[in-house]
C-alpha positions in Angstrom: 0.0 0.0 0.0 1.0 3.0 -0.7 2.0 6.0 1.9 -1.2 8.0 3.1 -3.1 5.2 1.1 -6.1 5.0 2.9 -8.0 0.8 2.4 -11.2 0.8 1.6 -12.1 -1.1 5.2 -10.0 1.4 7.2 -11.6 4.5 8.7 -13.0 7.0 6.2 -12.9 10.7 6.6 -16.0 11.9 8.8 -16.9 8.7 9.5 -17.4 6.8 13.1 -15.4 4.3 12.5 -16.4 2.0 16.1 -19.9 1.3 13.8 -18.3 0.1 10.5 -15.7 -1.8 12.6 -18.8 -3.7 14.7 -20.0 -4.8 11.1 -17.1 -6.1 9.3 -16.0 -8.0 12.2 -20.1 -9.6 12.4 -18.7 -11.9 9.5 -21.0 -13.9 7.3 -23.9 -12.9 9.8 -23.3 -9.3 9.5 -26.2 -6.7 9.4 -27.2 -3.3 10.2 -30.0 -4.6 12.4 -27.2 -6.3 14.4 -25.0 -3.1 14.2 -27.9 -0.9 15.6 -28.4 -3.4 18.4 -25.3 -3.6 19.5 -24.0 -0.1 19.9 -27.7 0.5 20.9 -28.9 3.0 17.7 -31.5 3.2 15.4 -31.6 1.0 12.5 -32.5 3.9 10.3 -29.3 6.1 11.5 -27.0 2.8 11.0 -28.3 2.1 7.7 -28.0 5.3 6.6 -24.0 5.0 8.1 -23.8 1.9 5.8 -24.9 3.2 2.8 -23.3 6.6 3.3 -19.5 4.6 3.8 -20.1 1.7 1.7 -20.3 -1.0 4.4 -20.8 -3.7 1.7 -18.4 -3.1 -0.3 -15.8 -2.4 2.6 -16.8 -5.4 4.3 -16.7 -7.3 1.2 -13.0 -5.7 0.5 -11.8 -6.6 3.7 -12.9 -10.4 3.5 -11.3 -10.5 0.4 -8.4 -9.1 1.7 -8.3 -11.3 4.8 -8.7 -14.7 2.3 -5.3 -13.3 0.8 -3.5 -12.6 3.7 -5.1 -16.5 5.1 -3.8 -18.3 2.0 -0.8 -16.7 1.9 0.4 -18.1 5.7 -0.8 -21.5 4.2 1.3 -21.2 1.5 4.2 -19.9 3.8 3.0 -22.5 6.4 3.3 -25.5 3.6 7.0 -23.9 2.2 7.8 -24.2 6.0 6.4 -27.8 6.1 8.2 -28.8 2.7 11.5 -27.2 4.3 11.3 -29.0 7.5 10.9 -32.5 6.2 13.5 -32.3 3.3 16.1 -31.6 6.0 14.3 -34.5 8.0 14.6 -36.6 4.8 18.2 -35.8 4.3 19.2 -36.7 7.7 17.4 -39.9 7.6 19.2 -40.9 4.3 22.4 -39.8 5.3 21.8 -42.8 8.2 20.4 -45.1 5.5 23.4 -44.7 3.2 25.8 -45.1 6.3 24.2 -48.4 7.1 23.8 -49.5 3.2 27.8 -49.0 2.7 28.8 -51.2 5.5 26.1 -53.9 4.1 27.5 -57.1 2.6 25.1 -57.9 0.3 25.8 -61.7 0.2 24.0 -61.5 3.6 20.7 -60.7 2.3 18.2 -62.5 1.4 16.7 -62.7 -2.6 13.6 -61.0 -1.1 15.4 -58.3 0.6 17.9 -57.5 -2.0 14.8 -57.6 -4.4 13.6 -54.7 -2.2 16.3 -53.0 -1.9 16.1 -53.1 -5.5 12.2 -51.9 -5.7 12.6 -48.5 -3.4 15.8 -47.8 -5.1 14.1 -47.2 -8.5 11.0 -45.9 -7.0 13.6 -42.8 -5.7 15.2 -42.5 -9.0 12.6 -42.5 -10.6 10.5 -40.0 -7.9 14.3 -37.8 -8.5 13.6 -37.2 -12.0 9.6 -36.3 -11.9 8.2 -40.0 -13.2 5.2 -41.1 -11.8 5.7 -44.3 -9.2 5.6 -47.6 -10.8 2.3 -48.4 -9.4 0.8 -45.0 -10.8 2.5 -45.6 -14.3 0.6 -49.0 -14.5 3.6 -50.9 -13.6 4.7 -53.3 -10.9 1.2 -53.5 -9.6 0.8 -56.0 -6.8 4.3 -56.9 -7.1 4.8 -56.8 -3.6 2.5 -59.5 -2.9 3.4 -61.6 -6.3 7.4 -61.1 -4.8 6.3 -62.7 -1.2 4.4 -65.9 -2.9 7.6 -66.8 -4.9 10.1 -69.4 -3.5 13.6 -68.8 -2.5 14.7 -70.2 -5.5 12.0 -68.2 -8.2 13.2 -65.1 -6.7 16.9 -65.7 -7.5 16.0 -66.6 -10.6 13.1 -63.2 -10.7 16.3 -61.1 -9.2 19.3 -62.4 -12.0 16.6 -61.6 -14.6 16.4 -58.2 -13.5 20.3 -58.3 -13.3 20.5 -58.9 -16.9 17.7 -56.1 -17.3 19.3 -53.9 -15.8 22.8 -54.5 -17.4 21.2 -54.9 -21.1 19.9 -51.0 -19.9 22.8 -49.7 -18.6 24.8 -50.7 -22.1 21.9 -49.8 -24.4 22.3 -46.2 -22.7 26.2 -45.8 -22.5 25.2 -46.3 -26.4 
């Protein structure tokens, strides 16, 4: 706002401001009955206030004024949020990597390494913007199909995605 910028909901010139002031802050319910009850005046002398100063339009100026200033602390309040748990999610990675680098991975299990495996692409491929495999119509109800297999279908399940992934990797250093 401009200096000497006077808002349309702040007090006008000649006007008694304490009436205007009782109505905007009536809300949704607000009326000029409800203004002349309150500060104990005639309805006819408050109406004639509220059309004299533009009580609708004031009131309906500061509403819109106070949705602005409302979304704009939820906006500030969800930057905050955001903020808060990327630093929450880096510090919890930093502890996951930790622990993955000391991991001998001949100590897992076909089931876990297959895991490991499942959440690692479901980061990369959350990093660069794709949609999860289970949005993209892939790898629905894997996690259930993974579980029923034996010991010995997931080794074979996991060296077939081994030679995915190599037959990938070459096919893009291409």
């Amino acid at each position: 706002m401009a200096e000497g910028t006077v808002e349309s909901w702040e007090r006008q010139r000649g006007e008694s401001f304490e009436a205007f002031a009782v109505y905007r802050d009536l809300g949704p319910v607000r009326s000029v009955t409800k203004v002349a009850q309150e500060l104990d005046k005639s309805r006819a002398l408050v109406g004639r206030w509220s059309r004299q100063f533009a009580w609708v339009m004031r009131a309906t100026a500061y509403d819109r004024e106070q949705d602005r200033l409302f979304l704009a602390e939820q906006a500030q309040a969800r930057r905050d949020i955001a903020r808060r748990h990327a630093k929450l999610a880096q510090a919890v990675q930093s502890k996951a990597v930790a622990r993955l680098q000391v991991l001998d991975p001949r100590e897992l299990s076909p089931s876990e390494l297959l895991r490991y495996l499942q959440v690692a692409t479901e980061i990369e491929r959350r990093a660069v913007g794709e949609a999860p495999a289970a949005e993209a119509g892939q790898g629905e109800g894997q996690g259930a199909e993974v579980a029923a297999l034996s010991d010995e279908d997931r080794r074979a399940r996991m060296e077939q995605l081994r030679r995915e992934l190599e037959r990938r990797l070459s096919d893009g250093a291409s």
